[in-house]
N, C-alpha and C positions, 0 to 999 in steps of 0.2 A: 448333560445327556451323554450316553455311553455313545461310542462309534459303533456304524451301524455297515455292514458290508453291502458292497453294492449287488446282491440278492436277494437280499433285505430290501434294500430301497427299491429294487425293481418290481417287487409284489408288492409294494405297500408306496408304491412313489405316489399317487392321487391323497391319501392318508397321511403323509410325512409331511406333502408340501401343504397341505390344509393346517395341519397343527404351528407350522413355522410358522402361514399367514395369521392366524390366531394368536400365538402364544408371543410370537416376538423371537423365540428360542432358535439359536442358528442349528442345525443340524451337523453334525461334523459324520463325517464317511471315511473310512479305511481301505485302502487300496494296495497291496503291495509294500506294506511299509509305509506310505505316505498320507497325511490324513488332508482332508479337504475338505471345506464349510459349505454349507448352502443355506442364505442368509437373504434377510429382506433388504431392501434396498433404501429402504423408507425406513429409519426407526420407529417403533412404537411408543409413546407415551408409558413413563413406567407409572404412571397412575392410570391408566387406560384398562387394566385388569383389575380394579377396583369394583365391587359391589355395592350396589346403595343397601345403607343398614339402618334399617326403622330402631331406631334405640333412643326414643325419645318416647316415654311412658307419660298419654295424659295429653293434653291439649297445647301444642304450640304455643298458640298465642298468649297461654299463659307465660310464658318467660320472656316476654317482650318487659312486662310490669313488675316484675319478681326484685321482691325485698328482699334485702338480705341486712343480716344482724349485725351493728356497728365491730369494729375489730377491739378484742380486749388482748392485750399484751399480757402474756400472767409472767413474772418472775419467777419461776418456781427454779429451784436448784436442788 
C-alpha cells in the first residue's frame, strides 16, 4: 500500500484502521521525510482471508466410493 499523509489519515482514520483490522495490511504514513506503520498487534492467519469455494459438482458423498481405473504404464517413445 502507497504512504498515505497524515491528512489523509485524519479524514479517513475510522476507514483506515477498519481495513488494517480486516485485511491484516499494515498501513505505512509519511511524515516529513520519515515513514511510519500502523499495524495489528496480533497477526492474522494468512489463510484467514480465504473463501469457501463450492467446486465440488454433484454429490459428495459420492467420492467417499469412487473407483478409479487401475494405472497402465504405456512406453511410448
Amino acid at each position: 500500500m502507497a504512504p498515505v499523509t497524515l491528512t489523509t489519515l485524519r479524514s479517513k482514520l475510522f476507514e483506515m484502521v477498519d481495513q488494517i483490522i480486516t485485511t491484516g495490511i499494515p498501513l505505512e504514513i509519511e511524515r516529513r521525510g520519515k515513514r511510519l506503520h500502523i499495524a495489528l498487534v496480533e497477526k492474522k492467519a494468512k489463510l484467514a482471508n480465504l473463501k469457501a469455494q463450492d467446486c465440488i459438482v454433484g454429490d459428495p458423498d459420492d467420492l467417499i466410493h469412487l473407483e478409479v481405473a487401475p494405472w497402465q504404464n504405456d512406453q511410448r517413445v
